[in-house]
C-alpha positions as a LaTeX table, in Angstrom:
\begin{tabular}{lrrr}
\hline
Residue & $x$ (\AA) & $y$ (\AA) & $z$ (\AA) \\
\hline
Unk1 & 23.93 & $-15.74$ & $-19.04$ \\
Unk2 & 24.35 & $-19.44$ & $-18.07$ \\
Unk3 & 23.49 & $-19.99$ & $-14.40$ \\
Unk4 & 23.55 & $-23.73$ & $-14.20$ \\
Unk5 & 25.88 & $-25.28$ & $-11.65$ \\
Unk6 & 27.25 & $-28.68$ & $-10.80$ \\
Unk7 & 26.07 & $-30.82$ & $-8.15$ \\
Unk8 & 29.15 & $-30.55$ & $-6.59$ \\
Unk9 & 28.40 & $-26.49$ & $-6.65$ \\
Unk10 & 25.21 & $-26.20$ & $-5.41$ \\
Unk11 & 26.06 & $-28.58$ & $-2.36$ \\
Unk12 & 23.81 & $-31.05$ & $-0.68$ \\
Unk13 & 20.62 & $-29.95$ & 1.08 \\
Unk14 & 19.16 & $-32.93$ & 3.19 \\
Unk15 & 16.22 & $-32.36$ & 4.47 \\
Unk16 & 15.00 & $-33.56$ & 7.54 \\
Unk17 & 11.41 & $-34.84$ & 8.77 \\
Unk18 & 10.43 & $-34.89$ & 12.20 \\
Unk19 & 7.84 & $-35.48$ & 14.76 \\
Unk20 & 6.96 & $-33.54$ & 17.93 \\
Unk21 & 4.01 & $-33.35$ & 20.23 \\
Unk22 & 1.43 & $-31.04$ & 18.29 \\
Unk23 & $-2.08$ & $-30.70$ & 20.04 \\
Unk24 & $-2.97$ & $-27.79$ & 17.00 \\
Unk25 & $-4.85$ & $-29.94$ & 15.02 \\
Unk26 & $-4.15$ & $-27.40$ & 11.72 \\
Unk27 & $-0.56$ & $-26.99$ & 12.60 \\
Unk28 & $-0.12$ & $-30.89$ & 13.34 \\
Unk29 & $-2.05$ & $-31.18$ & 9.45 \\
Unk30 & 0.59 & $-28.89$ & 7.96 \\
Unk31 & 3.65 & $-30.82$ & 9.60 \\
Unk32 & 2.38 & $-33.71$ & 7.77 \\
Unk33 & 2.24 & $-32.68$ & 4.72 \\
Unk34 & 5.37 & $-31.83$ & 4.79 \\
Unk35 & 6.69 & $-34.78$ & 6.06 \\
Unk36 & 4.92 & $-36.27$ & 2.89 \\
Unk37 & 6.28 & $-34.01$ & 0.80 \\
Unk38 & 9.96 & $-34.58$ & 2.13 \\
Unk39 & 9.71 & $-38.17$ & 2.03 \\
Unk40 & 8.25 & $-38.13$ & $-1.72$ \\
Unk41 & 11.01 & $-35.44$ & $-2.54$ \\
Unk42 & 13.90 & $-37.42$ & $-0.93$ \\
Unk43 & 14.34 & $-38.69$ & $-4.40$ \\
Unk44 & 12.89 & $-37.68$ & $-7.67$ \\
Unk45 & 13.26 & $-38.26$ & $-11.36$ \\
Unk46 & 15.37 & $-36.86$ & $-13.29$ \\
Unk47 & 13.64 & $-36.47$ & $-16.63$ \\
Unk48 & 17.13 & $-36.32$ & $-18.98$ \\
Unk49 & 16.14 & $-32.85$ & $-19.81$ \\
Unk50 & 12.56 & $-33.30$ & $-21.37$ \\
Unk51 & 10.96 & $-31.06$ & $-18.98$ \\
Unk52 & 12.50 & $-27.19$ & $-19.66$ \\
Unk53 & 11.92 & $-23.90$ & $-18.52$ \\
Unk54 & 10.22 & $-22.30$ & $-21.73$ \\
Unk55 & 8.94 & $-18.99$ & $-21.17$ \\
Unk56 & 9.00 & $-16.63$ & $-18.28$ \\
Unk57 & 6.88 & $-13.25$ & $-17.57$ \\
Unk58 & 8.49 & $-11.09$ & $-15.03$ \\
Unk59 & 7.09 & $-7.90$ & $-15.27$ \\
Unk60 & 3.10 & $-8.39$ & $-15.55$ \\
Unk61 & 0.72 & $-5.89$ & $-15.25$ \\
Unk62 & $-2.10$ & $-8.07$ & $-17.08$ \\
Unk63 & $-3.84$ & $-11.38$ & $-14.86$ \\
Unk64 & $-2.84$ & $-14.01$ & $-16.47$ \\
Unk65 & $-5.62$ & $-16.41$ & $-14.60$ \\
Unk66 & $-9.25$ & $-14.82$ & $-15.24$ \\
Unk67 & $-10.34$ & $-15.86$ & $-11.83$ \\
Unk68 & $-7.78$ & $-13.64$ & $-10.53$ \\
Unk69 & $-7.59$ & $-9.78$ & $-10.50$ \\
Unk70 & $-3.85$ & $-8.97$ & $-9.46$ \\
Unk71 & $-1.27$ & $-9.28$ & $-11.96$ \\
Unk72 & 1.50 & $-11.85$ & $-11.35$ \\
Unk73 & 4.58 & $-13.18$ & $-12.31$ \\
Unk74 & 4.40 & $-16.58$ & $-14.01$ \\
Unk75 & 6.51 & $-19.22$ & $-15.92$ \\
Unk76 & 5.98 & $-21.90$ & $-18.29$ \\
Unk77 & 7.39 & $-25.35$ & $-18.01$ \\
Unk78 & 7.46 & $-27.77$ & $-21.13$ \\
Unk79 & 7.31 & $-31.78$ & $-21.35$ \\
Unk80 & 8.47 & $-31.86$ & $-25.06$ \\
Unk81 & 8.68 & $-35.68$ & $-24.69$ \\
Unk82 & 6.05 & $-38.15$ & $-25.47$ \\
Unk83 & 5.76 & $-39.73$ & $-22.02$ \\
Unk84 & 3.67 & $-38.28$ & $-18.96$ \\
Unk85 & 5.85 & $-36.65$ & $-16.67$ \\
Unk86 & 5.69 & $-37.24$ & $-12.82$ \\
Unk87 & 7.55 & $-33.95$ & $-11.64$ \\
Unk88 & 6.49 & $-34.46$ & $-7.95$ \\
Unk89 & 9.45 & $-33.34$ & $-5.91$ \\
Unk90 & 11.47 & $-31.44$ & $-8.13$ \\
Unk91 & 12.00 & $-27.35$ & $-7.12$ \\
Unk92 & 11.90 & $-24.19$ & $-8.53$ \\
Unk93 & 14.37 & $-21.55$ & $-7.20$ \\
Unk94 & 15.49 & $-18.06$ & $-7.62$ \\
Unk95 & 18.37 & $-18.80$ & $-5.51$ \\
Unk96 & 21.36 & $-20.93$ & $-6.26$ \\
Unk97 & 22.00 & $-21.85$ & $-2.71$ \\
Unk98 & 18.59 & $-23.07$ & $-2.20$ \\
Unk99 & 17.07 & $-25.09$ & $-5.13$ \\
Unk100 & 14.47 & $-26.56$ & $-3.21$ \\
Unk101 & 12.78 & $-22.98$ & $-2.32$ \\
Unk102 & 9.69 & $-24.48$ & $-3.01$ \\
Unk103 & 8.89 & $-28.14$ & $-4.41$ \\
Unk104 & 6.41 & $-29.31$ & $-6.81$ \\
Unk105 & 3.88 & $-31.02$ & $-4.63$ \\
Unk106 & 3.23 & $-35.13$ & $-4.71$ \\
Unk107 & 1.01 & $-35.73$ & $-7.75$ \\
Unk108 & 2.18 & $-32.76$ & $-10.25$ \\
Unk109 & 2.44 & $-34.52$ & $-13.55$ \\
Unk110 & 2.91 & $-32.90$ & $-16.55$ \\
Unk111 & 0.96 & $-34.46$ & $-19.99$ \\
Unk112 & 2.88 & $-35.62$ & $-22.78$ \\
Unk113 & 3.81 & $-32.49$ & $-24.99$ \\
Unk114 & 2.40 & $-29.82$ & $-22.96$ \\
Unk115 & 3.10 & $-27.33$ & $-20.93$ \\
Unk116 & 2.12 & $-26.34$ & $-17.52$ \\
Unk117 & 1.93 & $-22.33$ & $-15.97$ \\
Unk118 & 3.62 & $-21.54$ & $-12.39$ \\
Unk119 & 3.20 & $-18.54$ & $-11.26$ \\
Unk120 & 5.13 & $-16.48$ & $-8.70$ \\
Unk121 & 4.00 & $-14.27$ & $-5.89$ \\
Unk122 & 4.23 & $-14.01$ & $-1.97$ \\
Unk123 & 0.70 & $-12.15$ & $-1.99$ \\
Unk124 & $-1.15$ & $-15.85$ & $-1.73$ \\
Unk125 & 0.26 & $-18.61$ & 0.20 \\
Unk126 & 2.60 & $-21.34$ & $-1.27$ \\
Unk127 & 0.63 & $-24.25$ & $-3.66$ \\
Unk128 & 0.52 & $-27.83$ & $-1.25$ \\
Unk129 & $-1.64$ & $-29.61$ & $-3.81$ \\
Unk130 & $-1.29$ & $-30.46$ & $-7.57$ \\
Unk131 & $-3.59$ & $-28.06$ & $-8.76$ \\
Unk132 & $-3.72$ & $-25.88$ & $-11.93$ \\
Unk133 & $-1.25$ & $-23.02$ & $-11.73$ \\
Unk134 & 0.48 & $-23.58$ & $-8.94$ \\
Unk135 & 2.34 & $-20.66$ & $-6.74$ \\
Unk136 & 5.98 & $-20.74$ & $-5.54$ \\
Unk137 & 4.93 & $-18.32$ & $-2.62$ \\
Unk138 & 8.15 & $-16.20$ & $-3.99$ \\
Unk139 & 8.04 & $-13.52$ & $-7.07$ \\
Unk140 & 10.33 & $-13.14$ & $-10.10$ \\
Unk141 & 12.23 & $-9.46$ & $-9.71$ \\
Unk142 & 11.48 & $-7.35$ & $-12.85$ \\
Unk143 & 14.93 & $-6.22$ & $-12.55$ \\
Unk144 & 16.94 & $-9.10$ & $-13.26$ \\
Unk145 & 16.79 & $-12.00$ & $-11.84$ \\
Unk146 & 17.51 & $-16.40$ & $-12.32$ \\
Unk147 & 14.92 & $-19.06$ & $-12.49$ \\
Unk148 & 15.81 & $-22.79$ & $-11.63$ \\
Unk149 & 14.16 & $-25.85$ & $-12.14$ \\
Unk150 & 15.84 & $-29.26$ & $-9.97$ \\
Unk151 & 16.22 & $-32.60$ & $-9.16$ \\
Unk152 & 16.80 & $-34.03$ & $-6.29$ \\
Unk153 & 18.58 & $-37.69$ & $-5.80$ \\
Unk154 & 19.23 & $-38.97$ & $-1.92$ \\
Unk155 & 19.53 & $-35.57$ & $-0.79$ \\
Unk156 & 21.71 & $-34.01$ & $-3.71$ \\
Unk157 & 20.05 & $-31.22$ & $-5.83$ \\
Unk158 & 21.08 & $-31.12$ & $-9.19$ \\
Unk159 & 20.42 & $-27.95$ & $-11.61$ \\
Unk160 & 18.21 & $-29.14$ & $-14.73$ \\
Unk161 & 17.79 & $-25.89$ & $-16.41$ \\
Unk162 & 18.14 & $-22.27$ & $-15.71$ \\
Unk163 & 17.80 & $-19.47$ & $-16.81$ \\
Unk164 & 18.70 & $-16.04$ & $-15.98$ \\
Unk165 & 17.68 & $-12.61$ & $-17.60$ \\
Unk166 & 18.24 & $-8.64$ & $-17.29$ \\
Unk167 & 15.93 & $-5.66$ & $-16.57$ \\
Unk168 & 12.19 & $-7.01$ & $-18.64$ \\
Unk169 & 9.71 & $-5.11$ & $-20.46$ \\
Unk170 & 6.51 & $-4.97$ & $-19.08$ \\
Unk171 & 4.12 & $-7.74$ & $-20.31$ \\
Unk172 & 6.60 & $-8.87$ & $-22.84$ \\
Unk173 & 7.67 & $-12.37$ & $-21.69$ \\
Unk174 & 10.53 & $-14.24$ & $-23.00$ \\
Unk175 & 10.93 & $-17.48$ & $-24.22$ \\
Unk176 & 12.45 & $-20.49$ & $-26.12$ \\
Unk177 & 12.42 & $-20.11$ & $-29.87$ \\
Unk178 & 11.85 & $-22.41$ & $-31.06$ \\
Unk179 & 9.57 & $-23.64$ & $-28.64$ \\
Unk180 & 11.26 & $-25.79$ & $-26.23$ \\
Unk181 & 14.25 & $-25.83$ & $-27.84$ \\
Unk182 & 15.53 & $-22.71$ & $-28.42$ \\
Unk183 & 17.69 & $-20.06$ & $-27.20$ \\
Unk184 & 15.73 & $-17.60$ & $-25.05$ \\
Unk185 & 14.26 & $-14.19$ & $-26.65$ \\
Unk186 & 11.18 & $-11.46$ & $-26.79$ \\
Unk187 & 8.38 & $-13.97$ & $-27.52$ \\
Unk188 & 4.46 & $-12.67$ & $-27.64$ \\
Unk189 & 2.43 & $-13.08$ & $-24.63$ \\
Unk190 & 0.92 & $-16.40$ & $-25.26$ \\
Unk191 & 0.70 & $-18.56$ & $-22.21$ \\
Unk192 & 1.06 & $-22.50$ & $-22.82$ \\
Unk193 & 1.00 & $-21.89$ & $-26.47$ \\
Unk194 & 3.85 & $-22.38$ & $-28.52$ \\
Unk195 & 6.39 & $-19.42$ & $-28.53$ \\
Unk196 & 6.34 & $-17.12$ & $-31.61$ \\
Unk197 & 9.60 & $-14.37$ & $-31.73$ \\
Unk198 & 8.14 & $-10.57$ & $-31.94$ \\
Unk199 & 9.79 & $-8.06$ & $-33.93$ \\
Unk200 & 12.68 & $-6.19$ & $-32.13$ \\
Unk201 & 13.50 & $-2.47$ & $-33.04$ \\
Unk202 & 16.60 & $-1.51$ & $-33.67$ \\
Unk203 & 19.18 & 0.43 & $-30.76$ \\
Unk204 & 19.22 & 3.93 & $-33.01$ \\
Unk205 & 16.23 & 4.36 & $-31.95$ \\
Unk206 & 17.25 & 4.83 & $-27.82$ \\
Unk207 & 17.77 & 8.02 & $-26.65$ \\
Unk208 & 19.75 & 9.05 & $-23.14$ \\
Unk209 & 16.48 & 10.67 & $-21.79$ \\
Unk210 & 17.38 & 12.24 & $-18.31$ \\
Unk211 & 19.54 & 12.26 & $-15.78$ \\
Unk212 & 20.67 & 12.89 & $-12.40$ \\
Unk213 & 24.03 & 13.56 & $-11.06$ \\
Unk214 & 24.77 & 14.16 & $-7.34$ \\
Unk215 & 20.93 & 14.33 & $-5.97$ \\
Unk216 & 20.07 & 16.39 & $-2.42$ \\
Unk217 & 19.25 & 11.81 & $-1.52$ \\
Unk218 & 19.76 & 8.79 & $-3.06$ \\
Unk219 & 21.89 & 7.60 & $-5.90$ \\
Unk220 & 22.96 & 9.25 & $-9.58$ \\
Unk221 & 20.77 & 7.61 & $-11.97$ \\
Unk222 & 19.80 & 8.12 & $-15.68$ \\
Unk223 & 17.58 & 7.17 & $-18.31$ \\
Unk224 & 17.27 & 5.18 & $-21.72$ \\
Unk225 & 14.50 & 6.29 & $-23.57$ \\
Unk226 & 13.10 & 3.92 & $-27.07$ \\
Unk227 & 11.43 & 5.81 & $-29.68$ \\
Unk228 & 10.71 & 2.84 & $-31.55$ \\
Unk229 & 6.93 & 1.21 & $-32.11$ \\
Unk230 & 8.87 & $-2.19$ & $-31.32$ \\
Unk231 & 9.86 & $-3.52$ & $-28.27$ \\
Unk232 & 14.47 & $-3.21$ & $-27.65$ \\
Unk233 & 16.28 & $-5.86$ & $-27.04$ \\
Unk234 & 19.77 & $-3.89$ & $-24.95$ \\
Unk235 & 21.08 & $-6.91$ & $-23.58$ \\
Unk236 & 24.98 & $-6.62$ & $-24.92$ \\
Unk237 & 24.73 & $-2.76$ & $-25.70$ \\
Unk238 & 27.83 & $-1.07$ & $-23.23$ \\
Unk239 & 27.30 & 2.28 & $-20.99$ \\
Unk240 & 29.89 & 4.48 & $-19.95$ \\
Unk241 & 30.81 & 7.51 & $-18.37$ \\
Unk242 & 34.44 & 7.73 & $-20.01$ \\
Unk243 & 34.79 & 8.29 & $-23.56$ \\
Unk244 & 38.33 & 6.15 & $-23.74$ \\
Unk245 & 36.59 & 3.18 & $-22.45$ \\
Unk246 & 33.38 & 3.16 & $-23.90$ \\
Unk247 & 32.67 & $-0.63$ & $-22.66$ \\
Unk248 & 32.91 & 0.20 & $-19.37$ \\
Unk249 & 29.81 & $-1.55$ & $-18.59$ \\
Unk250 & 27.61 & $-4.35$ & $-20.55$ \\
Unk251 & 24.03 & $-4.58$ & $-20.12$ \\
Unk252 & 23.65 & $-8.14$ & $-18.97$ \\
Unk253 & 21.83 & $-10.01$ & $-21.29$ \\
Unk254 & 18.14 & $-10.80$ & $-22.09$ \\
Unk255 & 17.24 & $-7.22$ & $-20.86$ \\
Unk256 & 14.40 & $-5.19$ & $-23.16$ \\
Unk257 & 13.15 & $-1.81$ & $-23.25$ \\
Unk258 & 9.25 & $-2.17$ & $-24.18$ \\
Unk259 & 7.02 & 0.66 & $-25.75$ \\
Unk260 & 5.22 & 3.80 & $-25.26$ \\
Unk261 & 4.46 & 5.24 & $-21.67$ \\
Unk262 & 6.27 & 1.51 & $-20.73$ \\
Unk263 & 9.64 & 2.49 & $-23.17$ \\
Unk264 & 11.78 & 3.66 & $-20.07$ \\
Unk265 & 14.08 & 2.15 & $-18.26$ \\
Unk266 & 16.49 & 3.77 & $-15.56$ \\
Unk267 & 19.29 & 2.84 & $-14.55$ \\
Unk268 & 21.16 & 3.44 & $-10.95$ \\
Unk269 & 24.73 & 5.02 & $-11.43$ \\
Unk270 & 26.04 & 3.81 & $-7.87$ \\
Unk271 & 29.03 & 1.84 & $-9.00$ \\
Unk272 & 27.15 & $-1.48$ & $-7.32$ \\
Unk273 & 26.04 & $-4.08$ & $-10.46$ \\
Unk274 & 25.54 & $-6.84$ & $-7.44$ \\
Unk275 & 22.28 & $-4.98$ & $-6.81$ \\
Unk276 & 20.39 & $-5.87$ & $-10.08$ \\
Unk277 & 20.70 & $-5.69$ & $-13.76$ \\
Unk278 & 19.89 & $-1.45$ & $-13.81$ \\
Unk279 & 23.05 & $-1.20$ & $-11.68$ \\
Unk280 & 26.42 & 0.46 & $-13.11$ \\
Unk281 & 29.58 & 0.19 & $-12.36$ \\
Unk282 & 30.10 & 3.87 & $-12.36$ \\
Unk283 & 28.55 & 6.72 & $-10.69$ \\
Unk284 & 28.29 & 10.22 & $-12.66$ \\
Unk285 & 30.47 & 13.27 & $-11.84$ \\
Unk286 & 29.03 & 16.23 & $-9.91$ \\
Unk287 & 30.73 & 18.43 & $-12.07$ \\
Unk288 & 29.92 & 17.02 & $-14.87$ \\
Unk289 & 30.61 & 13.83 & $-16.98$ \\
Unk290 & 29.42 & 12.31 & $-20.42$ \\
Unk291 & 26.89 & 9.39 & $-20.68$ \\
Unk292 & 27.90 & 6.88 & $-23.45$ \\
Unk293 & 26.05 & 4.08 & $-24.88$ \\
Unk294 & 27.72 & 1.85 & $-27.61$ \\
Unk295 & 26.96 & $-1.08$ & $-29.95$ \\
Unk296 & 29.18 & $-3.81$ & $-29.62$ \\
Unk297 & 30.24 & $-3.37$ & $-33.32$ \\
\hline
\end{tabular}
């Protein structure tokens, strides 16, 4: 799924710094820094596509940090040039219409050829300072969702990569393969090293589990199932509930099924895809109704 948008789409944001009469000492702190972060990120670099998103974990339930206990989402960004990289300004965004949802603080570089982890939760305040593993102050939805990394030039934002995925398997991130260059699959969990493909099962191996038609509450829903030892990649596969149109619905892409007590996923029958990537655009019949899945060949 390509989510990257024109300048021209994703519409000026200008952002404005002001001054007021602040006798909280902490509060009058805070409004400074962000004045010095809006004047730094009135313009910033943009590094001709040498810094890339290269590997995002959206459904964690293993601490990536080890001075941290709670799991969180996290992404990896990649300077696969041979320069130092002065990023200071430049946002990450799980919204189109706001690109600048939070802004890499003055002084983030990035080293020649390496990579740098973000992570993403609203459980801990917003990062303000250059310091290792920064937080967004926003989490990535295990569902489905879009990551984007931007520039921003006299008050234009302009998209310089994206990304956006399906439903994830938990602690399976995905990446760039090859590293940094690649298009985006299952990679092992390796943060900051370089990405390494895993073995995929194959779709024989998913079974329609359970399901739900016309509950007492709530929507119809069913349920894949993957008997495999490997990890599915269902991104393409088509659901239906009508045997002459067995495409009714395609699994958006980059969406995996992992393994074991995690090889599960459910999906809502509510007719609503808007609502996430386990959304389908058909609800089940009370009286009854079959539940297709297809290859695409």
């Amino acid at each position: 799924m390509d989510n990257q948008q024109s300048a021209e789409e994703l519409g000026q944001r200008r952002m404005p710094c002001w001054q007021s009469k602040i006798t909280d000492r902490t509060v009058w702190l805070k409004l400074m820094w962000v004045c010095v972060c809006v004047l730094a990120c009135s313009s910033t670099t943009s590094h001709g596509g040498e810094l890339v998103i290269n590997k995002i974990l959206a459904n964690s339930s293993v601490a990536v940090l080890p001075e941290r206990i709670a799991p969180v989402d996290w992404a990896e960004l990649r300077n696969r040039s041979d320069q130092e990289l002065d990023i200071s300004g430049m946002g990450l965004s799980d919204r189109l219409d706001l690109p600048d949802r939070w802004v890499f603080p003055p002084g983030s570089i990035v080293r020649a050829r390496e990579a740098i982890i973000v992570i993403f939760t609203d459980s801990i305040p917003p990062s303000t300072s250059p310091v290792p593993y920064m937080n967004t102050g926003f989490g990535l939805s295990a569902g489905g969702d879009v990551l984007l990394l931007s520039s921003v030039s006299g008050g234009l934002w302009t998209t310089e990569d994206s990304v956006g995925f399906g439903f994830q398997a938990q602690d399976w991130p995905i990446g760039r393969v090859p590293d940094g260059t690649g298009s985006w699959q299952l990679v092992a969990f390796a943060p900051k090293e370089l990405n390494r493909a895993v073995a995929l099962g194959y779709p024989s191996a998913l079974r329609i589990n359970e399901w739900m038609a016309d509950p007492s509450s709530g929507d119809d829903w069913f349920e894949l199932c993957n008997l495999a030892a490997a990890p599915l990649a269902v991104g393409g596969l088509y659901l239906s509930d009508d045997r002459k149109l067995p495409t009714r619905h395609r699994i958006p892409d980059l969406s995996f099924i992992g393994t074991g007590e995690y090889g599960f996923a459910l999906f809502v029958a509510d007719g609503d895809v808007s609502k996430g990537a386990r959304h389908v655009n058909f609800k089940l019949g009370k009286r009854g109704s079959p539940i297709l899945l297809t290859a695409a060949d």
